[in-house]
C-alpha positions in Angstrom: 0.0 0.0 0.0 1.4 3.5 -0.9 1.5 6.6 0.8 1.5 10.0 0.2 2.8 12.7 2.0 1.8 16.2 1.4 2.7 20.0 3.6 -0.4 22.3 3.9 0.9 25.4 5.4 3.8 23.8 7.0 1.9 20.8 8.3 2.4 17.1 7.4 -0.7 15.4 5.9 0.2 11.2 5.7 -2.6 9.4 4.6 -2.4 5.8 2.9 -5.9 4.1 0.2 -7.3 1.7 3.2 -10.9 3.1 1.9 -13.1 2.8 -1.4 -12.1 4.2 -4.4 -13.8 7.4 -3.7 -12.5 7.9 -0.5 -9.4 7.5 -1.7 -10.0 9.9 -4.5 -11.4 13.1 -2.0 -8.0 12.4 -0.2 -6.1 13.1 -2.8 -8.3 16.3 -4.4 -7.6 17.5 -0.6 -4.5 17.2 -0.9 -4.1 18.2 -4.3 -5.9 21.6 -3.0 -3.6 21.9 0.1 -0.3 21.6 -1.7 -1.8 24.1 -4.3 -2.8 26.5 -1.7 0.7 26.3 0.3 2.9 26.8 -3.1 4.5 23.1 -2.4 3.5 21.0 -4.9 6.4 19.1 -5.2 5.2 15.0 -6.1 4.1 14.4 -9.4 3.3 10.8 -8.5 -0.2 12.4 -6.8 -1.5 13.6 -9.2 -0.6 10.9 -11.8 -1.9 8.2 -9.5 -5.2 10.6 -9.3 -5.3 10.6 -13.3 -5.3 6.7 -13.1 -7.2 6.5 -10.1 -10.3 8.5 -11.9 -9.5 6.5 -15.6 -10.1 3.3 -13.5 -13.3 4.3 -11.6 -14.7 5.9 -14.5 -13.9 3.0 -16.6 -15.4 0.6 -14.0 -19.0 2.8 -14.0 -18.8 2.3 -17.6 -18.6 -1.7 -17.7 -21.6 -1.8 -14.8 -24.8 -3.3 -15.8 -27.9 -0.9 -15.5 -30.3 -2.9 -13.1 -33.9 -2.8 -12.3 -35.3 -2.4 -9.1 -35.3 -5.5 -6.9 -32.8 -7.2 -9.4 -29.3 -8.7 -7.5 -26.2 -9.4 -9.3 -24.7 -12.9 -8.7 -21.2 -12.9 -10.3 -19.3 -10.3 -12.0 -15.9 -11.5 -14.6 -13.5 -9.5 -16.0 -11.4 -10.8 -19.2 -14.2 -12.8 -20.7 -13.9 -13.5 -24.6 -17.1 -13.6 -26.3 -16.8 -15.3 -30.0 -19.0 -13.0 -32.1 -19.9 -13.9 -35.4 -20.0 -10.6 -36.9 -16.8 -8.7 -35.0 -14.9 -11.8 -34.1 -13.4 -12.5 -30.2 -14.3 -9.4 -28.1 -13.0 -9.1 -24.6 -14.8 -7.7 -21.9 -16.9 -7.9 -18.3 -19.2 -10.8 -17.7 -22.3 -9.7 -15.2 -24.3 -12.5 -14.4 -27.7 -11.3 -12.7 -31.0 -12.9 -11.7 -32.8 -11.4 -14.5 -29.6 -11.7 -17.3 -26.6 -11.9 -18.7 -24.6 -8.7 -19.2 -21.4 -8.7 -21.6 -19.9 -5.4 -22.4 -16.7 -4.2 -23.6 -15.7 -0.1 -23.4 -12.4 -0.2 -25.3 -14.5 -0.3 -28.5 -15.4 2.5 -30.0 -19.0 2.2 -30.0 -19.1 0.1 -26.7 -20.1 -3.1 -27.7 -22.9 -4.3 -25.4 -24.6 -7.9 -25.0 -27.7 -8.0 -23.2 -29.5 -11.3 -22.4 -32.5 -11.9 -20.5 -32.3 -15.3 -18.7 -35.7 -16.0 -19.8 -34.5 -16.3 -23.7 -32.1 -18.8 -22.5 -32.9 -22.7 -23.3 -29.8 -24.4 -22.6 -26.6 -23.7 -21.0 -23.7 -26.2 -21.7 -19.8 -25.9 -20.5 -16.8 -26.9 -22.5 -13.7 -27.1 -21.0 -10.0 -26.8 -23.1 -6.2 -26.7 -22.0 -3.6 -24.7 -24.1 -0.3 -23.6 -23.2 -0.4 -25.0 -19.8 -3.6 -22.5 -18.4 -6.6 -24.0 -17.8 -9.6 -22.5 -19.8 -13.2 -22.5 -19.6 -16.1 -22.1 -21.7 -19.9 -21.7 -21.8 -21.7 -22.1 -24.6 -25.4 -20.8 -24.3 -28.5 -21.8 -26.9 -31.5 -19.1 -26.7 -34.7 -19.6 -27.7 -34.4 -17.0 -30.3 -31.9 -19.4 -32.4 -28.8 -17.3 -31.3 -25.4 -19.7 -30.2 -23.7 -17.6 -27.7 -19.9 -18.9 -26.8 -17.7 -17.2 -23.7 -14.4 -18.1 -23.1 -12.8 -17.3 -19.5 -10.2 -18.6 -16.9 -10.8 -21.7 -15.4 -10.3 -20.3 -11.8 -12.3 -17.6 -12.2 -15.2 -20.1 -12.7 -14.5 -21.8 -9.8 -14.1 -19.0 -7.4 -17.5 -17.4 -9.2 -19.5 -19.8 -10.2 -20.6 -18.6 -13.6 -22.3 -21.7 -14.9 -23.8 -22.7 -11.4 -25.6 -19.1 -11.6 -26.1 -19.2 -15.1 -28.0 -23.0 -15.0 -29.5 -21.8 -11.5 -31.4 -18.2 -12.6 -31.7 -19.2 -16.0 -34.2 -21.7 -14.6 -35.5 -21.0 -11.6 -38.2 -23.2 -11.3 -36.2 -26.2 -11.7 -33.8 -24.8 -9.2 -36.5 -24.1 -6.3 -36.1 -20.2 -7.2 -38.9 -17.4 -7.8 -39.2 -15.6 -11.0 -37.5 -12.1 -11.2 -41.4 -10.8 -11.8 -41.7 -11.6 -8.4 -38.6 -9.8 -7.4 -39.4 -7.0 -9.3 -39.3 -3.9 -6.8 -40.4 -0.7 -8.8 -42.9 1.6 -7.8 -45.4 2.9 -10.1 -46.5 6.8 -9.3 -49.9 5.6 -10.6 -52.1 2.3 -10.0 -52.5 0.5 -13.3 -55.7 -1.5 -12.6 -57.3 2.3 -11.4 -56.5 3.8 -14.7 -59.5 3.5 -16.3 -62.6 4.3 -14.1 -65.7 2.5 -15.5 -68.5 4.4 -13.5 -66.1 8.4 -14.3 -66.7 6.9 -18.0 -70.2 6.4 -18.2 -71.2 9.5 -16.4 -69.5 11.2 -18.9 -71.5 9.8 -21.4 -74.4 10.8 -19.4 -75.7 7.6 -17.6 -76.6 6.7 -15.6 -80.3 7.8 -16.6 -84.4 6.8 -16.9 -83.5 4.4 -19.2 -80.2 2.8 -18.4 -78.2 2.0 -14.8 -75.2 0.5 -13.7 -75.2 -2.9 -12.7 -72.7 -4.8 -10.5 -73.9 -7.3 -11.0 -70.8 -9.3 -12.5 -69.0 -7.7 -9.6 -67.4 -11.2 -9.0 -67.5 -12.0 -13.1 -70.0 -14.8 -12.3 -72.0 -14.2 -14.9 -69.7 -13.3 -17.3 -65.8 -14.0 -16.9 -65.1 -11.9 -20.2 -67.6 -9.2 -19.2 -66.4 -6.0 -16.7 -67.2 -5.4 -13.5 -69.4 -3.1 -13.9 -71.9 -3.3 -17.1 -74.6 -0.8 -18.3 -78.3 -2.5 -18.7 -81.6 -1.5 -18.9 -83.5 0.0 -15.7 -86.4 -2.1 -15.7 -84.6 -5.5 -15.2 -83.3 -7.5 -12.4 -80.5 -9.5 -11.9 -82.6 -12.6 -11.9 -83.8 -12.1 -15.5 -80.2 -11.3 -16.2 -78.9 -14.2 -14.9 -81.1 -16.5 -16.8 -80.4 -14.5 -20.3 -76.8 -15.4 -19.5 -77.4 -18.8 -19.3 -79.0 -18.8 -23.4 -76.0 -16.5 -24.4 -73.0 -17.9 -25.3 -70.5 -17.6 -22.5 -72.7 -16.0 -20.7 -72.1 -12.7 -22.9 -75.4 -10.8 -22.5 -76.5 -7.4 -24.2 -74.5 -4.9 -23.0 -74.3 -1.1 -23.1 -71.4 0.0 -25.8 -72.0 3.9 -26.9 -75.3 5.9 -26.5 -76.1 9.1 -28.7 -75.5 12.3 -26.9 -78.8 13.7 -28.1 -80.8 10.9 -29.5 -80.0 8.4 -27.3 -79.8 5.8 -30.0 -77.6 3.0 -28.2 -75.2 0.2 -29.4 -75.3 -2.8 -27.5 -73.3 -5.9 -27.9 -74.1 -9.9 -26.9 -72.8 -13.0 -28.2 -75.2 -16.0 -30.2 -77.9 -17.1 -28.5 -77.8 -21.2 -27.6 -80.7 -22.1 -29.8 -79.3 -25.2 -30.8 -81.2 -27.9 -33.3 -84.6 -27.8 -31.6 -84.6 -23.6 -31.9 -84.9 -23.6 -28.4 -86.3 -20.0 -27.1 -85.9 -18.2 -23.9 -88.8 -15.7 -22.8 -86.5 -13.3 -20.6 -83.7 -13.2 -23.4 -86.6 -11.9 -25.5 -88.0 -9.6 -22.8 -84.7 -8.4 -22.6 -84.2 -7.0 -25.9 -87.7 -5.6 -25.6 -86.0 -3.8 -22.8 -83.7 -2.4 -24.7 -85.6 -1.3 -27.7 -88.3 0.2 -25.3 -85.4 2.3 -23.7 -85.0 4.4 -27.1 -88.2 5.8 -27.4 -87.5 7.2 -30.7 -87.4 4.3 -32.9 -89.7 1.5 -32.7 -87.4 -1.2 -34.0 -84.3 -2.9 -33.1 -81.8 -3.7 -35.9 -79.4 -6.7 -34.9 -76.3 -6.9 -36.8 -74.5 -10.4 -36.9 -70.7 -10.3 -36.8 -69.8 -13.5 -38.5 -68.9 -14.5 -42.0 -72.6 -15.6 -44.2 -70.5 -18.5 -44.5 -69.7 -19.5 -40.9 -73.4 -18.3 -40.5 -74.7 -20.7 -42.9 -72.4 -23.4 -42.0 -73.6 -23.1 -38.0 -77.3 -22.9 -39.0 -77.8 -26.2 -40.9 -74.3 -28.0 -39.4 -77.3 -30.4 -37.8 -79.4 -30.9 -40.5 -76.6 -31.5 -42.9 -75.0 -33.8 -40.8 -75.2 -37.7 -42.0 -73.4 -40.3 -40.0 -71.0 -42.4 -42.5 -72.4 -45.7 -40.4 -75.4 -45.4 -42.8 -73.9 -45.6 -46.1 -71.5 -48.8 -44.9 -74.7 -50.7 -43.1 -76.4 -49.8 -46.5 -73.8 -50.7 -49.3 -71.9 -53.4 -48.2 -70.1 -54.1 -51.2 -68.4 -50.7 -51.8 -67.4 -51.0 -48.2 -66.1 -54.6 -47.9 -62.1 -55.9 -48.1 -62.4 -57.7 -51.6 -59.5 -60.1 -50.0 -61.7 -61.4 -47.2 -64.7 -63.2 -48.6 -66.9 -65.7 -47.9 -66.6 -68.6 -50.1 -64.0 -70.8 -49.5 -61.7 -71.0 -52.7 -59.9 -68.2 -52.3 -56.1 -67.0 -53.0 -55.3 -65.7 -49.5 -55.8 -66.8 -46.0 -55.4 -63.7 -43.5 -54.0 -65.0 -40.0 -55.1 -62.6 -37.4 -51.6 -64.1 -35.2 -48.5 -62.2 -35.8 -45.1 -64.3 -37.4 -43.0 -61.5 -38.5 -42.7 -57.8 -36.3 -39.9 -55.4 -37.5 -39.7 -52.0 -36.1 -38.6 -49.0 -37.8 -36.4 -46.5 -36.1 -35.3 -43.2 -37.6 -38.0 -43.3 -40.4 -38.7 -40.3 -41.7 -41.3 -39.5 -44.9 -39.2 -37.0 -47.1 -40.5 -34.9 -50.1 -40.4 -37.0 -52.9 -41.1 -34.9 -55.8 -41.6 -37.8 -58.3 -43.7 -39.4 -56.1 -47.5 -39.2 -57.6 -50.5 -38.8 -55.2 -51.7 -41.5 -53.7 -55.6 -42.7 -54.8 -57.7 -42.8 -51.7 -58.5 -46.5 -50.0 -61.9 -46.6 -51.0 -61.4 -45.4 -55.0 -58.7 -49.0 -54.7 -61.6 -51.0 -52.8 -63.6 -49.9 -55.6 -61.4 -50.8 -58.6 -60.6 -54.2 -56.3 -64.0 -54.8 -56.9 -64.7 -54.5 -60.4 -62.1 -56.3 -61.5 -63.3 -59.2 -59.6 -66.4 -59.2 -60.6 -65.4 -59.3 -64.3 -62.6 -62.0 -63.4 -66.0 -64.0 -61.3 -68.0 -63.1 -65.2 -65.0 -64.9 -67.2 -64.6 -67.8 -64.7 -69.1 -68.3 -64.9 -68.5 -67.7 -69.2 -65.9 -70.5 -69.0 -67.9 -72.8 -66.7 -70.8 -72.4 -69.0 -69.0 -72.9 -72.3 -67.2 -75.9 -70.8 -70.5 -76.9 -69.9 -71.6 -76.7 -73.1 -69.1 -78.6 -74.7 -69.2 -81.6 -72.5 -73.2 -81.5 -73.4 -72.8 -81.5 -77.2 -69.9 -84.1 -77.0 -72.0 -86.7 -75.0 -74.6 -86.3 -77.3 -72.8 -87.0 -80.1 -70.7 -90.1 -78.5 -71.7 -93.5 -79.5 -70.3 -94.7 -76.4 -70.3 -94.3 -72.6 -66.2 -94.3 -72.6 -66.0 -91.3 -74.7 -67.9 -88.9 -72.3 -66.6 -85.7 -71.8 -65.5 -84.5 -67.8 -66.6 -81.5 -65.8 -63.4 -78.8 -65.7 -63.3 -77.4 -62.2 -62.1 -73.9 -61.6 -62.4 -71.7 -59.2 -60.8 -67.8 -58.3 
């Protein structure tokens, strides 16, 4: 440890760096100050100790890693090579965090800066290497964003900081009986974000509530509708009773609602999800009182025009999907033959003889179906069941036109025979 030595108006000042770095550094502007004020500035070394002194802090402020409220840092490395693919090796100061990973490097000229949230990170894997007799280590860390990250450091500074034991344990905490950094997270907010928006400041500034329309609480605990607000906007005249059971024929529970109202007309937009009619066209009285209700709280108009949101296709389709519907058991119980394996009959001369036992198993590992661009699309089971079938029932026609011309022949020939030897004999086929 050094010390300096410096006269301030014929006085001895001795003091020696046993503080911080910025205690050491007001000792030395006080004594740079004294030795100016006494004319005795005699030690260059002060002040060129001070120069490096302030290089070094300032340097050091420049390489820390800007943290959030509530977030800890867990290691901290100096001389740590990152491999970049774009700049090449760039040395520089590892902070490891419980929210991320904080490279940066202030020789460059712009600083270059590598900031990782833990959270991005999917796997963290150490490689080890010896050359030139020191012992070096290295991480290499895959994100989730398809970036390979690779750091090269000292093996002892691994040991003594545990890099990869803090990277593996805040990377995932979970799996490491650790808390997420959201729950960590200390910063105040000036202003309450769920109070932002006041619902009932809103609507009296659209002038409700009024004769026609109030302000229900009544999904206070989003009972009736876990999509819904809090607080909804309905018609005076019903209760929550009615509302409840017009709920229960909307789907999820989405009732009419109060969206804008005319300033002047009072002409009102109200929105709702599909009513649960289903096949029967099932109807529910207080859904229908309800938009009564509503139409009745406009006095000026006398009808209520209900626009539906979906596509005329997705309309169409959800109207007549049970009415359109045919189960596919029908047209099998009804036509057999279209339906039936042409190789599993029911007469007994046939070619093959399915066993249901198993002689023969392989496996295949590592298959995998590639793009074959010769490869012609395949015809669908039931067109091959189909031609199966055709072409045995001509091959069955052949086989009957044979039987019946052999038939034929054997007929005529013992006709014509003069003698019982001579007979002709039956041919036998079969397919």
């Amino acid at each position: 440890m050094r010390a300096y030595v410096c006269k301030y108006f014929n006085h001895t000042i001795s003091f020696s760096p046993t503080g911080s770095h910025v205690e050491w550094c007001k000792q030395l502007i006080a004594a740079t100050i004294s030795s100016q004020i006494s004319g005795s500035v005699t030690s260059e070394n002060v002040s060129r100790d001070y120069k490096a002194l302030r290089d070094g802090n300032k340097l050091a402020q420049m390489e820390e890693a800007p943290l959030f409220p509530g977030e800890s840092i867990k290691a901290i490395v100096k001389d740590v090579m990152y491999i970049c693919p774009f700049v090449g090796a760039v040395s520089g100061t590892l902070t490891v965090t419980d929210f991320k990973m904080y490279f940066k490097n202030v020789e460059r000229d712009p600083h270059f800066v590598l900031d990782v949230p833990l959270g991005v990170i999917s796997r963290v894997e150490k490689i080890g290497a010896q050359s030139h007799g020191d012992n070096s280590c290295g991480i290499e860390i895959v994100c989730k964003d398809m970036r390979n990250l690779r750091l090269a450091y000292k093996q002892e500074e691994q040991t003594k900081l545990g890099i990869f034991e803090n990277l593996n344990k805040h990377a995932f905490p979970l799996s490491n009986g650790q808390t997420l950094f959201a729950f960590n997270y200390k910063e105040k907010f000036p202003v309450n974000g769920w109070k932002v928006y006041d619902p009932v400041a809103e609507y009296k500034r659209q002038g409700l509530p009024n004769e026609s329309w109030k302000i229900s609480k009544v999904n206070s605990n989003y009972e009736l509708c876990d999509t819904y607000p809090a607080i909804i906007v309905v018609p005076t005249s019903v209760n929550d009773d009615d509302l409840s059971k017009v709920a229960a024929f909307r789907a999820k529970g989405r009732i009419p609602v109060l969206s804008w109202i005319h300033p002047e007309s009072q002409a009102t937009i109200t929105r709702c999800s599909q009513p649960l009619v289903g096949p029967s066209d099932k109807r529910c009285k207080e859904d229908e009182k309800y938009l009564q209700m509503i139409m009745d709280a406009n006095a000026q108009a006398h009808k209520l025009i209900i626009f539906d949101a979906r596509q005329n296709s997705v309309a169409d389709t959800n109207k007549d999907v049970y009415t359109k519907t045919v189960s596919l058991w029908s047209y099998v119980n009804s036509q057999l033959d279209e339906f039936s394996n042409p190789f599993f009959v029911n007469y007994e001369n046939h070619v093959l003889y399915p066993v249901a036992s198993l002689s023969h198993l392989e496996l295949w590992v590592n298959y995998y179906v590639r793009w074959n661009p010769r490869m012609r699309p395949q015809m669908p089971i039931h067109q091959n069941l189909k031609e199966l079938l055709a072409i045995r029932a001509e091959l069955q026609k052949r086989v009957e036109d044979l039987q019946r011309e052999v038939a034929t022949r054997a007929s005529s020939s013992s006709e014509r025979g003069s003698s019982p030897a001579h007979s002709g004999t039956p041919v036998h086929t079969s397919v």
